[in-house]
C-alpha beads as a LAMMPS data file, in Angstrom:
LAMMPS data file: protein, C-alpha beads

301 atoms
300 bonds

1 atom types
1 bond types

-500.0 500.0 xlo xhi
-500.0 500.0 ylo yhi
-500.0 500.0 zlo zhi

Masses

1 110.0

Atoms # bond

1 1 1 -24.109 7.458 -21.035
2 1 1 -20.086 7.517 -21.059
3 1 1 -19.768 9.718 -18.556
4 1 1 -22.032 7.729 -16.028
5 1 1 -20.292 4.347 -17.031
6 1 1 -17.043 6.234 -16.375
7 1 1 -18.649 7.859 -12.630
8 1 1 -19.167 4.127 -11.999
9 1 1 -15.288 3.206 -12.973
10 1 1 -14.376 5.435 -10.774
11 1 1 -16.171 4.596 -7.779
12 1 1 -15.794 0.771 -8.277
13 1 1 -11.885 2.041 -7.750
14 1 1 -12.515 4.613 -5.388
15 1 1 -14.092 1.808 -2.920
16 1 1 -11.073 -0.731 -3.964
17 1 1 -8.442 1.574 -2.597
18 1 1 -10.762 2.114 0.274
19 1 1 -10.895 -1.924 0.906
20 1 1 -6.787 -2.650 0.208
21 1 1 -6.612 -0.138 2.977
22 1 1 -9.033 -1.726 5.151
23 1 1 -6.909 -4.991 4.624
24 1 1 -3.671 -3.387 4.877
25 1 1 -4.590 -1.697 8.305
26 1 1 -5.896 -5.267 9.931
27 1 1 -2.427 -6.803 8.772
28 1 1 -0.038 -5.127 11.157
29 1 1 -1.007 -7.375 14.108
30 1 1 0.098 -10.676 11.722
31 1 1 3.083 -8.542 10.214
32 1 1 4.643 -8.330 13.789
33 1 1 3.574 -11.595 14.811
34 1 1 5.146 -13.288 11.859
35 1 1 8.648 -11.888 12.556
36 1 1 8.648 -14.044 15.748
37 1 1 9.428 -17.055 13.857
38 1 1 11.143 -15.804 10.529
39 1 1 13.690 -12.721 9.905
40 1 1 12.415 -9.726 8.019
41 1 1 14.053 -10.855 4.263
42 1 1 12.364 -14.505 5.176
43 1 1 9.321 -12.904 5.915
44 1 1 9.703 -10.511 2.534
45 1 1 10.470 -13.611 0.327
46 1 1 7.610 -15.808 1.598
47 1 1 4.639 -13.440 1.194
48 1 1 6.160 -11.866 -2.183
49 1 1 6.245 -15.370 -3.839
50 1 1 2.915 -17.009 -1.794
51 1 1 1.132 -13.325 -3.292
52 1 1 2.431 -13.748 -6.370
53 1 1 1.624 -17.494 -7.080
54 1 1 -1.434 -17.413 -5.545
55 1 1 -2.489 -15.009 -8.226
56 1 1 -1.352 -16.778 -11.231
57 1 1 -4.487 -19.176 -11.322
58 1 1 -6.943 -16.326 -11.973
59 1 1 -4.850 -15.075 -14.931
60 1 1 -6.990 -17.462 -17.301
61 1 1 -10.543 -16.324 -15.699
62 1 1 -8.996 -12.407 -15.821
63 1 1 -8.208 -13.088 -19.490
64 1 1 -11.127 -14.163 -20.594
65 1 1 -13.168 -11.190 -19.013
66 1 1 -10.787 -8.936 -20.194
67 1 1 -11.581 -10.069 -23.854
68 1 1 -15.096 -9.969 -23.394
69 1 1 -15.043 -6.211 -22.353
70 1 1 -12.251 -5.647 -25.294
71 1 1 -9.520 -4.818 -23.490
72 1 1 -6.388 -4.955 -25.396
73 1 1 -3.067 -4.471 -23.028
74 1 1 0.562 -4.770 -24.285
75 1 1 3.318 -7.428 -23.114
76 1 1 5.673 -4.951 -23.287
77 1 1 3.828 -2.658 -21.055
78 1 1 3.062 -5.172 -18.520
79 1 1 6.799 -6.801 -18.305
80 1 1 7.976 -3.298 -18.038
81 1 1 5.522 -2.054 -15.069
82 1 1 6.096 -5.311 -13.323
83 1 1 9.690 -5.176 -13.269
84 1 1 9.863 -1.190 -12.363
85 1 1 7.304 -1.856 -9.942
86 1 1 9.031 -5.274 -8.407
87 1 1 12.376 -3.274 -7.883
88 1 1 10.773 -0.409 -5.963
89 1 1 8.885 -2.239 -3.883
90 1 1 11.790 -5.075 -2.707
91 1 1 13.166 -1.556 -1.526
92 1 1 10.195 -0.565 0.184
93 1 1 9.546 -3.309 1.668
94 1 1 12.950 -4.473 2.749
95 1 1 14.158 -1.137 4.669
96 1 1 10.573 -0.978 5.952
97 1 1 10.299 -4.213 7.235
98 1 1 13.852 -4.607 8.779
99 1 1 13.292 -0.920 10.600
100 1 1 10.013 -2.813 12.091
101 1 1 13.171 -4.703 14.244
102 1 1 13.782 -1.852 16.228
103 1 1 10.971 0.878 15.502
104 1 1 8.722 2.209 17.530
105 1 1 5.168 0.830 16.275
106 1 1 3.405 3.713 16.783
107 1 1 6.168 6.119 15.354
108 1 1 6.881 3.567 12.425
109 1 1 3.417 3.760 10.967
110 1 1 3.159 7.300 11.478
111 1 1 6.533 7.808 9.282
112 1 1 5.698 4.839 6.349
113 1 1 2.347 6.812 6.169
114 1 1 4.728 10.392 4.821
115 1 1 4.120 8.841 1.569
116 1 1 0.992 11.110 1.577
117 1 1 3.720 13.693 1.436
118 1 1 6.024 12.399 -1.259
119 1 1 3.557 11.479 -3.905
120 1 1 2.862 15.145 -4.086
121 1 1 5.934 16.275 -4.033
122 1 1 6.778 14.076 -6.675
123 1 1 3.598 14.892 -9.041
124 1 1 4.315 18.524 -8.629
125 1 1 8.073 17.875 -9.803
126 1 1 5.917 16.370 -12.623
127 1 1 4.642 19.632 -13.527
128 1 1 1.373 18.800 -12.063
129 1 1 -1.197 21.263 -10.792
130 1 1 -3.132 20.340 -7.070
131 1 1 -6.444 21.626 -6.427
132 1 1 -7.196 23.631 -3.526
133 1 1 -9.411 20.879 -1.415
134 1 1 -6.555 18.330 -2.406
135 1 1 -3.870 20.771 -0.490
136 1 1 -5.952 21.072 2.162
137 1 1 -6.865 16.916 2.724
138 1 1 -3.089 16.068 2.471
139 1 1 -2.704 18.458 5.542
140 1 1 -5.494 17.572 7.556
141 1 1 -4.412 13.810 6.606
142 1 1 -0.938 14.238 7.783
143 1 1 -2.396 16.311 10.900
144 1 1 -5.048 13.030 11.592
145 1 1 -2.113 10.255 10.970
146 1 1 -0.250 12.317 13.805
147 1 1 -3.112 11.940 16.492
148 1 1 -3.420 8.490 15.733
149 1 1 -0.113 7.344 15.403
150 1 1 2.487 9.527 17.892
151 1 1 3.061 8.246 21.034
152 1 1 4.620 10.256 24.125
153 1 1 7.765 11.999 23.078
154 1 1 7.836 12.242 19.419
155 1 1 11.491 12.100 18.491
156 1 1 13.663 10.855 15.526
157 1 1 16.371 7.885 15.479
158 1 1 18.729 5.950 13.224
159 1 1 15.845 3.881 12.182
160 1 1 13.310 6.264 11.924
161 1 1 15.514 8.280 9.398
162 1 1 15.685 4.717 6.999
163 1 1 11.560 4.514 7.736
164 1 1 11.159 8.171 6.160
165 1 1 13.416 6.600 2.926
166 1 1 10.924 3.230 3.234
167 1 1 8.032 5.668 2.714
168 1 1 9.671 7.599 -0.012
169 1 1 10.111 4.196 -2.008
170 1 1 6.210 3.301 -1.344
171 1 1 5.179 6.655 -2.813
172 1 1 7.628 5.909 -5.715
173 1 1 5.574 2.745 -5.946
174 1 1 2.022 4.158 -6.046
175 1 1 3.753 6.805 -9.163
176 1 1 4.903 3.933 -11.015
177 1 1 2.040 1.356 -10.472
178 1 1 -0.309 4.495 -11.509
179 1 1 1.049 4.535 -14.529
180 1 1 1.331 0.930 -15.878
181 1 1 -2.006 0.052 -14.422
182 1 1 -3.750 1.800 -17.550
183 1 1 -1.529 0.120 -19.883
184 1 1 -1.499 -3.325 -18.276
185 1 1 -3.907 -6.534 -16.833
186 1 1 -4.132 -5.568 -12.874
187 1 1 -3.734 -9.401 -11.967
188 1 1 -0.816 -9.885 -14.376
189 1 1 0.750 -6.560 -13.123
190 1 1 0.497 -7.271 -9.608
191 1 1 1.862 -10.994 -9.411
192 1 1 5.008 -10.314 -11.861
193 1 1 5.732 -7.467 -9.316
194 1 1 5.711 -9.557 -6.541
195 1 1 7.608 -12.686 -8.166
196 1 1 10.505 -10.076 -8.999
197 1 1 10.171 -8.312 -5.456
198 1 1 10.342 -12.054 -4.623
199 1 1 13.420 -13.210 -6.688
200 1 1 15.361 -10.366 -5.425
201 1 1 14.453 -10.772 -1.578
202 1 1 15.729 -14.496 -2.045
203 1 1 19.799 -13.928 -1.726
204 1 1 19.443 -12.121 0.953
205 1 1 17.130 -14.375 3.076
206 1 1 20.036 -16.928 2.459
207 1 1 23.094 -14.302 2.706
208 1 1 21.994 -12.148 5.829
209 1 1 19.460 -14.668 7.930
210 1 1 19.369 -18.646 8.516
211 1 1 16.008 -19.416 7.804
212 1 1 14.651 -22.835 8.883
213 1 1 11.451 -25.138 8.013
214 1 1 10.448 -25.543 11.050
215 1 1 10.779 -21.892 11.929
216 1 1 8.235 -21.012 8.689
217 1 1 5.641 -23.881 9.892
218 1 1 5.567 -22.381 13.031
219 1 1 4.292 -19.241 11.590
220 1 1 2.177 -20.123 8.728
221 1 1 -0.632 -18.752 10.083
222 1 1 0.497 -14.951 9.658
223 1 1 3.135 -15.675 6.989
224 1 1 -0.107 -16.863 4.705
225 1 1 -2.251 -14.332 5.814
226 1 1 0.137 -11.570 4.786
227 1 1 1.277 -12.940 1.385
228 1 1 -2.626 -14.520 0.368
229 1 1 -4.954 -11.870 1.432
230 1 1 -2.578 -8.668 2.216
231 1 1 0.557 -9.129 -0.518
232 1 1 -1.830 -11.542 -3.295
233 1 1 -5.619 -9.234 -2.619
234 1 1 -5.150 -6.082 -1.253
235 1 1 -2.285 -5.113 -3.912
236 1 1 -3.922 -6.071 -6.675
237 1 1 -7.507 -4.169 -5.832
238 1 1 -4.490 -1.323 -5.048
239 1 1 -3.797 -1.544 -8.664
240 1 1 -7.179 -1.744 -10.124
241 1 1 -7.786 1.343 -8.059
242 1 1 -5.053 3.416 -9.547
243 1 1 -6.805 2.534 -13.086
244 1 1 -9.035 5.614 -12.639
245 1 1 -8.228 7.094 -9.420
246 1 1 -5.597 9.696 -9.735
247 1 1 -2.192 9.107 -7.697
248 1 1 -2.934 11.668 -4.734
249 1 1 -6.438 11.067 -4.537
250 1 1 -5.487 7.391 -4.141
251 1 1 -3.009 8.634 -2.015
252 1 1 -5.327 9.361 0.303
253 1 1 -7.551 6.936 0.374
254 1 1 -5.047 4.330 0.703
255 1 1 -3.899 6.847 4.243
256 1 1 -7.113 5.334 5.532
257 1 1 -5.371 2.220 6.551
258 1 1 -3.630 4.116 9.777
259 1 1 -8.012 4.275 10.629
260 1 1 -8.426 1.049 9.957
261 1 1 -5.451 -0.293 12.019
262 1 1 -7.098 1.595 14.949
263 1 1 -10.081 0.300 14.726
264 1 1 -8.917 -3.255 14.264
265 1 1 -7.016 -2.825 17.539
266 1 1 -10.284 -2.511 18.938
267 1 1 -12.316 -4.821 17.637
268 1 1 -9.728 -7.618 17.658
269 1 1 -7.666 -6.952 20.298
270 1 1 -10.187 -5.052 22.649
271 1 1 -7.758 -1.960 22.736
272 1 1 -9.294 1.196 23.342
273 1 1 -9.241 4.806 21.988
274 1 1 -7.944 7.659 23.352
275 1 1 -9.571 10.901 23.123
276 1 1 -6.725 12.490 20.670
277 1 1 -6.865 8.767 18.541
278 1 1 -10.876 9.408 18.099
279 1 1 -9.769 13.010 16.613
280 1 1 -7.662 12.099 14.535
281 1 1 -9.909 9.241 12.476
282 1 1 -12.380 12.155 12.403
283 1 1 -9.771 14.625 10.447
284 1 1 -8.592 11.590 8.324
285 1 1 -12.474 10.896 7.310
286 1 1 -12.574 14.200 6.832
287 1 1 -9.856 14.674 4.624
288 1 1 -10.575 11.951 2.449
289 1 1 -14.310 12.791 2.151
290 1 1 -12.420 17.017 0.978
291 1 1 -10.577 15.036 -1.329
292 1 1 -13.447 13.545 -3.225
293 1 1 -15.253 17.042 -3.621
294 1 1 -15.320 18.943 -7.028
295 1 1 -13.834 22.445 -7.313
296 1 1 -14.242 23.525 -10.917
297 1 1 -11.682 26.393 -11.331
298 1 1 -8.440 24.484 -10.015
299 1 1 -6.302 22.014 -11.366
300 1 1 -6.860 18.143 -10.889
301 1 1 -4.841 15.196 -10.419

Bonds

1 1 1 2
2 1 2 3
3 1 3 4
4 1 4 5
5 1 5 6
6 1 6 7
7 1 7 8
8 1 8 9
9 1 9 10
10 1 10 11
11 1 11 12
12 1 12 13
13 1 13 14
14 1 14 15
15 1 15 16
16 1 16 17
17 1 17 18
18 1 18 19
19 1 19 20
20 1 20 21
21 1 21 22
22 1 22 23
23 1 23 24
24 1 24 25
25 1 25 26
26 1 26 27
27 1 27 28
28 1 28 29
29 1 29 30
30 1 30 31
31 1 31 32
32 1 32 33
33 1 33 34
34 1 34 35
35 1 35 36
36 1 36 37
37 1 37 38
38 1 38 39
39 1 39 40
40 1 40 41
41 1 41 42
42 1 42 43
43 1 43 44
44 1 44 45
45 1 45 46
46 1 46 47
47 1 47 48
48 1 48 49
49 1 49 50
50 1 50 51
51 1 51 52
52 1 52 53
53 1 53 54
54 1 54 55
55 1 55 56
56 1 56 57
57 1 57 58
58 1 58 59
59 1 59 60
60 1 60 61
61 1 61 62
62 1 62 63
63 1 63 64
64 1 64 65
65 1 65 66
66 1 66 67
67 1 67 68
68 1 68 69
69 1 69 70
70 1 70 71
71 1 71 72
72 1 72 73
73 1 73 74
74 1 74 75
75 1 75 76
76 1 76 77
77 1 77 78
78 1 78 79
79 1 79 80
80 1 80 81
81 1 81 82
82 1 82 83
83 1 83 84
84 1 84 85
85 1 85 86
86 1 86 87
87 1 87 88
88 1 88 89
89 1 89 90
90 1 90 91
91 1 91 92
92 1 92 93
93 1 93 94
94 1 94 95
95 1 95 96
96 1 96 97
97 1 97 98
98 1 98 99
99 1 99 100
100 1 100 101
101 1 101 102
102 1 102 103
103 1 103 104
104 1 104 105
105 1 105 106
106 1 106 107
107 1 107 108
108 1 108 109
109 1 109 110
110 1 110 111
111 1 111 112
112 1 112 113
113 1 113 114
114 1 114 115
115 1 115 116
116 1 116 117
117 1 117 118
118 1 118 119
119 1 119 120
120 1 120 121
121 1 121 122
122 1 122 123
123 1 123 124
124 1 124 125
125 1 125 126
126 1 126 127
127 1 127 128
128 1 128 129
129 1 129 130
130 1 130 131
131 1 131 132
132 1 132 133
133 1 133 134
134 1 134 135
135 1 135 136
136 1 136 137
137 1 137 138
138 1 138 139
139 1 139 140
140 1 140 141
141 1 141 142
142 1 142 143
143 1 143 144
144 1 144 145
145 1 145 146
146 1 146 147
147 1 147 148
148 1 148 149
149 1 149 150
150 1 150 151
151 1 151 152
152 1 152 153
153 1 153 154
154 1 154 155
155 1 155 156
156 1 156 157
157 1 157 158
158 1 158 159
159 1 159 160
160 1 160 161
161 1 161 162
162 1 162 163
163 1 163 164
164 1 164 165
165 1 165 166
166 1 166 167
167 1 167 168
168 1 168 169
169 1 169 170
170 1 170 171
171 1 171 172
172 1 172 173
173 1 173 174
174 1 174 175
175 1 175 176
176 1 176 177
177 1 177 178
178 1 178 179
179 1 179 180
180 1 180 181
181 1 181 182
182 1 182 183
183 1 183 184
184 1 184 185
185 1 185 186
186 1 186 187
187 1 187 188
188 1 188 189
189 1 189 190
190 1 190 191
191 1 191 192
192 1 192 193
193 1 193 194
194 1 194 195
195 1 195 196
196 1 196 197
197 1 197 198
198 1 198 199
199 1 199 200
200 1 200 201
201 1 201 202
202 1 202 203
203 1 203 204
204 1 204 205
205 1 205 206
206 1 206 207
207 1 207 208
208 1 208 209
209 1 209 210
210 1 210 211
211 1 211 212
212 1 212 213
213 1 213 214
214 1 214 215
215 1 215 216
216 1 216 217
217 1 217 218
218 1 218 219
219 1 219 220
220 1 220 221
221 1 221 222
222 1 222 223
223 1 223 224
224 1 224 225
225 1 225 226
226 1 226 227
227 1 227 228
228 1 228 229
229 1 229 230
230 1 230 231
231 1 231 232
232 1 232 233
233 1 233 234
234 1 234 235
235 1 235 236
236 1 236 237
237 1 237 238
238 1 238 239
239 1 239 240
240 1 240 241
241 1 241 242
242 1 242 243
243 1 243 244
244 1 244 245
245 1 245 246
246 1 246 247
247 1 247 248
248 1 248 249
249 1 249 250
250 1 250 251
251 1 251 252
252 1 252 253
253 1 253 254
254 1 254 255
255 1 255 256
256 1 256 257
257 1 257 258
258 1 258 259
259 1 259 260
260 1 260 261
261 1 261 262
262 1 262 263
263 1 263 264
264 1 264 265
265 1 265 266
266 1 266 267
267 1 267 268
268 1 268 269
269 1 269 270
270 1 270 271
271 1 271 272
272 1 272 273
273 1 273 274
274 1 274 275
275 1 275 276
276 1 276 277
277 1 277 278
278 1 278 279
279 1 279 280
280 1 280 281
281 1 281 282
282 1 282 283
283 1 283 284
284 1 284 285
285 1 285 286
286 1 286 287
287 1 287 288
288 1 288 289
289 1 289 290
290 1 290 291
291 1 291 292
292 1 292 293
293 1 293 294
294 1 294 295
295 1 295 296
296 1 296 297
297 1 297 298
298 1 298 299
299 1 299 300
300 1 300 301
C-alpha cells in the first residue's frame, strides 16, 4: 500500500515539473516583451516581489492541509532554504536576464538550458552514482536542445560566456531547492525565495536603471504574467516537484520547456517548424521518456 501511495507522489511531481515547464516555455514571448518598457533589474524586482506576495495568501489554506496530512516542517529549515535559494537565484536571474539585452534568442536559451549539464556534474562531485539510461537522456537532451535552439552559425560571445555562468547558477538552484523542499512547506519555500531574490534586486533597479510608473503601467500585462503565473505558479509546482523527483531526473523534465517554447511559437504566434526543430522535440521526448525507465543494476539519483 506504501509503495503505491509513494508511485502516486511521485507522479503527482513528475507531471508538476512537466507543467512549470510547460509554463516556463510559453513565458519567453512576455519575458522579451516586458523589457520594452522596464530594464532587466526592474523587470527582476517586479515579478520576484508580485510572485512572492501573490503567494502569501495561500499560506493559511497550505497550512491547514499540511496539518491534516501531518506534516511537520521546521522554521529553521524553511528560513534557511529560502534564503540559500533567494541568493542563488537573484544571480541567476540577474546575469540571465541582463545577457537577454544583447543575446541571441535562439543561442541564449540553448546556453541557460546547459544546466542539464551542471546539475550532473555537480551530483557526481556529490559522490553520486548515474544510471546508465540517465547518461544517455542527458545526451540525447543536450543533442535535442541543440536542434531546437541553434540558429545559423553557432558561435560564442562576451555575453554568451556570462549566459553559460547564468545556467550554472540555475542548476545551483535546482541542488539547493532539492534539498530544502523535503524539509520545508513548498508555498512558504517558494515565496520567501522570491521576496529575498526580490529585496536584493531592489538597489540595483534604483542604482543601475531609472525606472518610472508610467513605464511599469505600460507593461503590466507581461510584467504580471511573469511574476503571477511564471515567478508565483510555475516555481512553486517546481518545488513540489523536487519533493520526490530526484535532481537530474527533474533536471530533465524541467529541459522540456525549450519543447514547449517551440510549440508555443506555433500555436501563438503561428511560427512554423523546421525539419531539424521537429527532430529535436522528438530526441527531447525521447530522452525524458529514457529517463523515467527502470534499470535495476545501476545506481539512481
Amino acid at each position: 500500500m506504501q509503495k503505491i501511495e509513494a508511485k502516486k507522489i511521485y507522479i503527482y511531481c513528475n507531471l508538476s515539473l512537466l507543467m512549470a515547464a510547460f509554463i516556463s516555455g510559453l513565458s519567453f514571448v512576455a519575458q522579451k516583451s516586458g523589457m520594452d518598457y522596464v530594464g532587466p533589474f526592474t523587470f527582476n524586482t517586479l515579478r520576484c516581489f508580485i510572485g512572492s506576495f501573490c503567494l502569501m495568501p495561500l499560506f493559511f489554506i497550505f497550512d491547514k492541509i499540511d496539518k491534516s496530512i501531518k506534516c511537520s516542517y521546521s522554521d529553521k529549515e524553511l528560513l534557511k532554504g529560502g534564503f540559500w535559494a533567494g541568493i542563488v537565484l537573484f544571480i541567476a536571474f540577474s546575469i540571465n536576464q541582463y545577457c537577454m539585452i544583447y543575446a541571441q534568442a535562439g543561442k541564449a536559451g540553448f546556453i541557460t538550458s546547459l544546466y542539464i549539464i551542471f546539475v550532473p556534474v555537480i551530483a557526481v562531485l556529490l559522490k553520486h552514482k548515474l544510471k546508465n539510461n540517465v547518461k544517455l537522456s542527458i545526451v540525447l537532451a543536450l543533442f535535442g536542445l541543440y536542434l531546437l535552439c541553434a540558429k545559423g552559425a553557432f558561435s560564442f560571445n562576451f555575453w554568451d560566456i556570462w549566459l553559460i555562468v547564468s545556467a550554472f547558477f540555475f542548476a545551483l538552484h535546482i541542488i539547493v531547492v532539492s534539498h530544502f523542499s523535503k524539509k520545508a512547506s513548498a508555498l512558504k519555500l517558494s515565496s520567501l525565495q522570491f521576496l529575498v531574490a526580490g529585496i536584493l534586486s531592489l538597489p540595483f533597479m534604483f542604482l543601475l536603471e531609472n525606472p518610472t510608473l508610467p513605464a511599469i503601467i505600460a507593461g503590466y500585462k507581461p510584467i504580471l504574467f511573469i511574476g503571477v503565473i511564471v515567478t508565483g505558479v510555475a516555481y512553486t509546482l517546481q518545488i513540489f516537484g523536487h519533493k520526490a523527483t530526484q535532481p537530474i531526473l527533474a533536471t530533465l523534465i524541467l529541459s522540456s520547456e525549450a519543447v514547449f517554447a517551440v510549440l508555443g511559437g506555433m500555436v501563438l504566434l503561428g511560427e512554423t517548424l523546421t525539419g531539424k526543430e521537429i527532430i529535436g522535440c522528438i530526441i527531447m521526448i525521447i530522452a525524458i521518456i529514457l529517463s523515467q525507465l527502470p534499470f535495476k543494476k545501476a545506481d539512481f539519483i
